[in-house]
N, C-alpha and C positions, 0 to 999 in steps of 0.2 A: 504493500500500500504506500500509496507518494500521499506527503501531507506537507500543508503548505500554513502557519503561523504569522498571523498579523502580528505584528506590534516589538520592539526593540526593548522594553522595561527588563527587569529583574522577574516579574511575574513570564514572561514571555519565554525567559531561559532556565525559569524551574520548570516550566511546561516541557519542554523541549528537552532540558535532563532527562524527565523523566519517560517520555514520548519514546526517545532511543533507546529505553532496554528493551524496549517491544518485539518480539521476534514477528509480530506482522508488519513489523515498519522495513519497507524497501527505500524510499528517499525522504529526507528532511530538507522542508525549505522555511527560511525565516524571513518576512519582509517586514521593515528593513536590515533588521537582527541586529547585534553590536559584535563585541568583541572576543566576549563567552561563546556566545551561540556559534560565535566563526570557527571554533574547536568541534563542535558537533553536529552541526547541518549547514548546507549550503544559504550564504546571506545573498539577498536580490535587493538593488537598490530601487526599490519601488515603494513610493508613498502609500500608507494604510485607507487614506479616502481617495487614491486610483483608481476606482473602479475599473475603470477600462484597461486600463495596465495590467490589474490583476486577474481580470478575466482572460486576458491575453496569455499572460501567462501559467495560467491556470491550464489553458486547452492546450499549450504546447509542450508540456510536459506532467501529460495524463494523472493530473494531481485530483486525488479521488476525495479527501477530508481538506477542509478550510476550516483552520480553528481561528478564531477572530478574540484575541487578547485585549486589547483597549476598548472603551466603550463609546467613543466616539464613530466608529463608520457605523455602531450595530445602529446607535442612535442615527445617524445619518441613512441609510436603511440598505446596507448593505448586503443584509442576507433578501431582503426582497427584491431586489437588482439582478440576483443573480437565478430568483426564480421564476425569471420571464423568459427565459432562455431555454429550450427544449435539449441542444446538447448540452447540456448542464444538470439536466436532471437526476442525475445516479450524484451529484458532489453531495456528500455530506458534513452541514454548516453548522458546526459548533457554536451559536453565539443566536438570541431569538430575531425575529422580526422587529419592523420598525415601530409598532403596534405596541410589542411587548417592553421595548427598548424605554417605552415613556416611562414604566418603573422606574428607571433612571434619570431620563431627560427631563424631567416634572418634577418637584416638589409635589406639586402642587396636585399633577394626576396619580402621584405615586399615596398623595393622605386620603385622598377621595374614593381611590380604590382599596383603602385599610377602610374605611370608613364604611363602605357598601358593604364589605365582606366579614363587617364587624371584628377586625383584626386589631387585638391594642396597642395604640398608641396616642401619643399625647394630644393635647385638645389644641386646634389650629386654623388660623384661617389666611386668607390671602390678599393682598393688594398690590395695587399698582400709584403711578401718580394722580392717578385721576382720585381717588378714594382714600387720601393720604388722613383726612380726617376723623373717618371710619377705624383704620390704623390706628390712630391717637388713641383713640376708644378702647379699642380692642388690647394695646398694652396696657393699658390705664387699670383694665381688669386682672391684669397676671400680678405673680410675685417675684418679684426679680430673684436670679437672673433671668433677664431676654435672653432668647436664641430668635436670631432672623437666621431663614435660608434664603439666595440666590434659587429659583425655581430653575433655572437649566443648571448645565455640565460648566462649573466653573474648576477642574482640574481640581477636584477634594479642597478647594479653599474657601469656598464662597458660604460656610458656616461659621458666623459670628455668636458669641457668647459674652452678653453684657449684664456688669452689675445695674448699672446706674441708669434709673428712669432715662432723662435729660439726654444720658449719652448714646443710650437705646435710638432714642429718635430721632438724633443727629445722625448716627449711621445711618439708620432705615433712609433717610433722603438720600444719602449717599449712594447708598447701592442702589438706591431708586433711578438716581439721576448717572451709572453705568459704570459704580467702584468696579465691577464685573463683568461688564460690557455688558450685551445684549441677553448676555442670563441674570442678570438681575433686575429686568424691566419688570417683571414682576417679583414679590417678595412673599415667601409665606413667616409667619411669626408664629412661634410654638411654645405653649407652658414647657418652664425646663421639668426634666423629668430628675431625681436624685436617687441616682443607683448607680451600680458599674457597668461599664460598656462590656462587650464581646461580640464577635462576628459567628453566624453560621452560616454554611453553604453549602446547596445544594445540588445537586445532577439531576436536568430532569429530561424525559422525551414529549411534554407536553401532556402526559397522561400521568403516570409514574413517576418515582423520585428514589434517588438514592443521597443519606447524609452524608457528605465529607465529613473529617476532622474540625472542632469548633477552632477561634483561636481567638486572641487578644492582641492588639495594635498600639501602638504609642503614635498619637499625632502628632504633640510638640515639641518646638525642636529643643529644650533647656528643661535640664533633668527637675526631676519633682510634678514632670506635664506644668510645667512654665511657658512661656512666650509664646510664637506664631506657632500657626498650625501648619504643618507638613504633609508632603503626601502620605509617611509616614515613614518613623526613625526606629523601630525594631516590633518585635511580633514574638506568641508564645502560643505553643499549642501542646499539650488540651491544657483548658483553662477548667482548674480543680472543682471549681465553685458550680460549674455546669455538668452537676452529676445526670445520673441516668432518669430520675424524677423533675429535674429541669428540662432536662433534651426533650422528655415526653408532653412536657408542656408547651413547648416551642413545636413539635412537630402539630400539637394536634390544635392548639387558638394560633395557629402563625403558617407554617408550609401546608399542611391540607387545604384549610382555606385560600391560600395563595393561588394554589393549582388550581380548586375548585373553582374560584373567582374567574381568574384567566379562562376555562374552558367555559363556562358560561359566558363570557363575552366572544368566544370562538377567535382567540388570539391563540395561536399556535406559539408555542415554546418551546424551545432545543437548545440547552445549554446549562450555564450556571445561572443560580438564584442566589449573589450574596444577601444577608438579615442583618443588618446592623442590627443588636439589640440592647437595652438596657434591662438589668436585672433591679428592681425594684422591688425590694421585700420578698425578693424568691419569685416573682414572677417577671414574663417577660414583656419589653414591650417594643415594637418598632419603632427605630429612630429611621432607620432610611432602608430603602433598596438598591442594588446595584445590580444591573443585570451582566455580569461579569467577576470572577475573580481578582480579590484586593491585592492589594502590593502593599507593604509585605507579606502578608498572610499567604498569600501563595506560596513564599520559600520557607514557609514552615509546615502546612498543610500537603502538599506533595509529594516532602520527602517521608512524610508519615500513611501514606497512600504505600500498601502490600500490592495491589492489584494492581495488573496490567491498564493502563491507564486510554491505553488506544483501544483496548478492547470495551472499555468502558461509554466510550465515545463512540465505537460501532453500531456497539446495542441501542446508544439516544436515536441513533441514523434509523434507525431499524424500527424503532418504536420498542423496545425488545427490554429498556432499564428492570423491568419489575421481573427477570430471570437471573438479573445479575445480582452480586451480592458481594459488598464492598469490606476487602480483609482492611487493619488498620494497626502499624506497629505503637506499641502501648509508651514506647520512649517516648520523653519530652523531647521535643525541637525546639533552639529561638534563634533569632537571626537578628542582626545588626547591623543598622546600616552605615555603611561609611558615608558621607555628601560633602560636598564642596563648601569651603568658607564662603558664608555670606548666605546661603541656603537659608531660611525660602524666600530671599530676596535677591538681590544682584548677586550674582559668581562668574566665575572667571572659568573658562573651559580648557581643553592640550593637556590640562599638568601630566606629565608623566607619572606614572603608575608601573610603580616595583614591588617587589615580593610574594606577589601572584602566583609562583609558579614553586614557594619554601612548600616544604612536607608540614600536613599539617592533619588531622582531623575533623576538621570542618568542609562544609562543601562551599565552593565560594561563587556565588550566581551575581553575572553585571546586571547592573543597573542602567549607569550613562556612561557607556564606553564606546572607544572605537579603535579601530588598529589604524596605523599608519605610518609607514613605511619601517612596518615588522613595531612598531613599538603600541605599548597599548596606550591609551590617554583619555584623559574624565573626559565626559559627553553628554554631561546634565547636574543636575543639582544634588541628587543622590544618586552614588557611583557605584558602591558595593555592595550586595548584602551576605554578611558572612554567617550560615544554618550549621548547626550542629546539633549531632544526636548527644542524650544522656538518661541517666537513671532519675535523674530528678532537674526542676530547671537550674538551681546552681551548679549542678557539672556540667550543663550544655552550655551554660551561658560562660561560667570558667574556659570549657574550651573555644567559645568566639574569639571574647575577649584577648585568648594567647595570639590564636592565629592574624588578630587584628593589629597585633605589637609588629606582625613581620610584613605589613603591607604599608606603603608609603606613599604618599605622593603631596605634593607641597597645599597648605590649607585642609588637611583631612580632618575634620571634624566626627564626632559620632557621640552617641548620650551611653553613660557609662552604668546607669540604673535602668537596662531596659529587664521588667519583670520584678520590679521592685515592689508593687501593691500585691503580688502574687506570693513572695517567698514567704 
């Protein structure tokens, strides 16, 4: 089988690790891939919203799976693009329609559809400029903190967390008037909710579902979850607190109904369901969806995937998930990101990158790299993430942290408590 992977991230090259132990995998293609991935499958310099590029390429070298990593083209509607096309019908598209993809693209369709389907989460509503004074209103009745979200895809930043009436609503103009550009024309405003985060995700064929591994994220970027928000600076899987009687509460008020929801609206779905969720007194409640796997969570969730992962991905094609049945090794994973100074603001890109290549016990998946001419060099604001297995999280995070002493390159930044609410 030839398979072909949108997207260049750190999630794009644990996929892709893990893609290659597959004994049905004939060729790996990465578009645009980086540095890591250059070791393991062939990289095509092809934009991930090319559609035409990639269909091109797609027919000329009989690539039968399109996994679609970032959530930008699914939103964009990439898998429906490709299903107007009759010799195209046998590819199997990892990543849903453009329908399903508004879980993601929406704020705003993503509460409405928690909301039909009586799925909990926090009480919300939505504006624009035109109703800015309604807004007034509507925070006037919360208790601080505010959370505003940007309703589109602002690259995981466009969620703000405020104490302060006054400053609440000076933002909310803000983003009103295009802190975010065109995904903040509209704003949803949410009661915060006071619990602990964690992510679930799921595999599904639109009918069926199979759980991944849960995990836990670190957004910002100064230890303690201090300062701005990132795309995110390390990850931990399983997350202790999401025992076997929480999972079962999140499967049956949260993923049943999600499926159920979707197929009542006859939105076709094939691929991953990330669950941002909050635990609140032991129960859960959705803060967001994501129709795509997170970064980080992916370089921790993957490497704890037993099963064949491509086979995994056949059976979604097939309709066929509810025969399959998902092994899962019981070690802790965490991963660490390395990112560039100045991260998540201005940084500086090239810097050379050494020690990549020391013995070490961690697996080491790029982030924002690139080669050039034989040398590797940062290629985004977070560059590394360094996963390792353990008995428990302090000897996975013990062995990141060693292997993170032998990787250099000028400005390396990285948080030195990732997994600190957990030990």
């Amino acid at each position: 089988m030839n398979v072909l992977i949108l997207g260049s991230g750190g999630r794009e090259h644990a996929l892709a690790w893990k893609i290659n132990q597959s004994p049905k995998l004939n060729k790996l293609f990465l578009a645009p891939g980086n540095a890591g991935t250059h070791d393991i499958a062939q990289n095509i310099d092809i934009k991930i919203n090319d559609f035409e590029a990639i269909k091109s390429f797609i027919l000329k070298n009989d690539i039968n799976m399109l996994i679609v990593g970032p959530e930008d083209p699914l939103v964009n509607g990439i898998h429906d693009f490709f299903l107007q096309f009759n010799d195209l019908k046998h590819l199997n598209i990892i990543g849903p329609v453009k329908a399903a993809a508004m879980l993601e693209g929406s704020k705003e369709f993503a509460k409405e559809f928690m909301q039909k389907n009586n799925i909990p989460t926090a009480k919300f509503k939505s504006f624009t400029k035109n109703n800015l004074t309604e807004a007034h209103q509507f925070l006037k009745q919360l208790k601080a903190p505010y959370v505003l979200k940007a309703d589109g895809l602002a690259a995981g930043k466009g969620v703000l967390i405020i104490d302060d009436f006054n400053q609440a609503l000076e933002s909310l103009k803000q983003m009103l008037n295009g802190q975010f550009g065109s995904a903040s024309e509209k704003v949803v405003i949410e009661e915060f909710l006071n619990g602990i985060e964690l992510s679930v995700f799921v595999l599904t064929d639109g009918q069926d579902y199979v759980i991944l591994p849960e995990a836990k994220d670190y957004k910002r970027i100064g230890e303690g979850d201090t300062g701005l928000n990132t795309g995110g600076m390390g990850a931990v899987s399983p997350v202790h607190f999401a025992n076997k009687n929480f999972i079962n509460k999140v499967e049956n008020q949260i993923i049943k109904p999600t499926i159920d929801g979707l197929k009542k609206e006859n939105i076709e779905y094939k691929g991953f369901i990330f669950i941002g969720l909050m635990k609140v007194d032991n129960n859960p409640y959705v803060i967001e969806y994501n129709v795509r796997l997170g970064d980080p969570e992916t370089e921790v969730i993957i490497p704890r995937i037993k099963s064949d992962l491509l086979e995994l991905f056949i059976a979604v094609g097939n309709n066929k998930i509810k025969n399959e049945k998902i092994d899962i090794f019981n070690e802790t994973v965490t991963t660490v990101m390395l990112v560039s100074e100045g991260y998540p603001e201005s940084y500086e890109k090239g810097k050379i990158i050494s020690g990549l290549d020391t013995k070490s016990e961690s697996i080491i998946f790029h982030a924002g790299t690139k080669l050039e001419n034989d040398k590797i060099l940062t290629n985004g604001g977070r560059v590394i993430a360094v996963s390792s297995f353990g008995k428990n999280i302090n000897i996975s995070l013990k062995k990141s942290y060693q292997t993170i002493e032998n990787i250099k390159f000028d400005g390396k930044n990285f948080r030195k408590d990732i997994g600190f609410d957990l030990q």
